[in-house]
C-alpha positions, -999 to +999 in steps of 0.1 A: +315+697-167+316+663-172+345+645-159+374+631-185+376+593-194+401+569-185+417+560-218+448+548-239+450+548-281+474+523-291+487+511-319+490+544-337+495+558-362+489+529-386+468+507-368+452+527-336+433+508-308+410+530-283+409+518-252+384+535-228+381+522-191+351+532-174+344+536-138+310+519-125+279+540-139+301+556-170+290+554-200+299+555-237+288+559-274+310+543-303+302+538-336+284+501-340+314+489-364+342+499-340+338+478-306+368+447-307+366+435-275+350+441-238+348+432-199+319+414-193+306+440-170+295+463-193+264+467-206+260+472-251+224+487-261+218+497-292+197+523-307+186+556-322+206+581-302+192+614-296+162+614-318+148+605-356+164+639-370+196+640-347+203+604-359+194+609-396+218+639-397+246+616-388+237+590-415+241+618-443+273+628-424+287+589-431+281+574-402+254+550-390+213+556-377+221+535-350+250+541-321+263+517-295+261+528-257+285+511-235+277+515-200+297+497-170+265+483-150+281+457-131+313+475-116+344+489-134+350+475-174+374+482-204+357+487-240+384+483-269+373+502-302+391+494-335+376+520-365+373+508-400+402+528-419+433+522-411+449+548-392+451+568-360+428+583-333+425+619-318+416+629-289+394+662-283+382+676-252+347+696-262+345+730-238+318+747-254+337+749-291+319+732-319+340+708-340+332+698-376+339+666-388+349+649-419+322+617-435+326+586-412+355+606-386+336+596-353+345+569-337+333+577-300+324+602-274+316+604-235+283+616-220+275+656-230+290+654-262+266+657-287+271+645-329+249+656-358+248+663-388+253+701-403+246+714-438+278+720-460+259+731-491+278+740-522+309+740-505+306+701-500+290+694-532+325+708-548+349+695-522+334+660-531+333+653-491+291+652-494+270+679-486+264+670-447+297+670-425+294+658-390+290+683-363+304+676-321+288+697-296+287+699-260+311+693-234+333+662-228+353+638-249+356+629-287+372+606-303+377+609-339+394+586-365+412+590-396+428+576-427+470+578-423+483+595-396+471+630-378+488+662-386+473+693-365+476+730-370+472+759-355+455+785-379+458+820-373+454+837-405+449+813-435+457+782-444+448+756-475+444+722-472+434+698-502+398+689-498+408+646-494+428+657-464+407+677-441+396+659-410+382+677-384+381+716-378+370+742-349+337+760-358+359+793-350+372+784-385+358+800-417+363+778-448+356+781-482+364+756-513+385+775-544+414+764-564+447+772-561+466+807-565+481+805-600+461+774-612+449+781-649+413+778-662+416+745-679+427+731-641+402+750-622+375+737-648+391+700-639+392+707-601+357+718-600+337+690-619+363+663-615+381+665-589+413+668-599+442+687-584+439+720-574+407+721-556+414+730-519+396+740-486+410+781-476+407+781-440+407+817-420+406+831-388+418+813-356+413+779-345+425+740-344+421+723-375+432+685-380+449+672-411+456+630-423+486+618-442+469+600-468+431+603-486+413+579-497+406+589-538+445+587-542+447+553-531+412+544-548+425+555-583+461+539-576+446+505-568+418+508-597+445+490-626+456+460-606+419+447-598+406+414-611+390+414-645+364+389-651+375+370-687+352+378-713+334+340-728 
């Protein structure tokens, strides 16, 4: 197995700041977005990262084609990564478990670990989360991102979760998209093709599953009144 990074994430929950410190000969992949700062002996290359269909599956997952490698090539280095949304940063140690990840959650991983993109189908089309999620394999670390603060749960039966909130989830996990118990037909009809209220993700079985404190549509349709309107000549 490979051996755990050196790191620190600051600033959280609002404002979270990864800080990865790599021994001599480490190496690291981050989103291209996310690096703020680093020593000046580490190495950046950018590029495709593990092939044409391995990196197209992580553009329809909401990230980018291309990933950054950091790699400390001239002794011992620091690499600070700052993600777009503002929010916090999770750590995940990948043994073997798959984990599924919400559109644009990555932020970085350490050698072995392995990001793709996996088919969602139907169930994204109606979650309104896209029909590719992002899929972590392998073994070693992840670093994942999210909007708000992190909330995780351990599932051992069921469990819903609104579909704007879902981060990141153990492949052990079973999910489907429904509405919720009680919900009459006019709101299920809404949920479904509009994405109103109601429409949730029904975890079962047993695993980890990672929750954020605020979503992004919320906000989106809260801010939507106060923008600038261009006066009509």
């Amino acid at each position: 197995m490979n051996a755990s990074l050196d790191y620190d994430i600051k600033y959280g929950p609002d404002f979270a700041m990864l800080s990865v410190r790599l021994k001599e000969g480490e190496t690291l992949q981050a989103e291209p977005s996310a690096m703020a700062s680093m020593d000046t002996t580490i190495e950046l290359k950018s590029g495709l990262k593990g092939g044409l269909l391995q990196s197209v599956g992580r553009a329809l997952g909401g990230e980018s084609l291309i990933v950054n490698t950091y790699r400390a090539r001239r002794g011992a280095g620091e690499v600070n990564l700052a993600p777009s949304t503002l929010g916090d940063i999770f750590h995940y140690r990948m043994q073997g478990t798959d984990l599924l990840l919400q559109r644009g959650g990555y932020v970085a991983s350490g050698e072995g670990v392995k990001v793709t993109g996996s088919w969602a189908g139907m169930k994204g089309f109606f979650s309104g989360e896209g029909l590719i999620l992002l899929k972590a394999s392998g073994e070693g670390d992840l670093f994942f991102g999210t909007y708000g603060a992190i909330v995780p749960v351990d599932v051992r039966d069921a469990y819903f979760v609104d579909t704007g909130y879902v981060v990141a989830f153990e492949s052990t996990l079973q999910y489907s998209i429904t509405t919720l118990p009680g919900l009459g037909v006019g709101g299920q009809v809404k949920s479904f093709f509009f994405g109103g209220e109601g429409l949730v993700c029904r975890f079962s079985g047993q695993g980890k599953l990672w929750i954020q404190t605020r979503a992004v549509n919320p906000f989106l349709t809260w801010v939507h009144p106060f923008r600038p309107q261009k006066s009509r000549n």
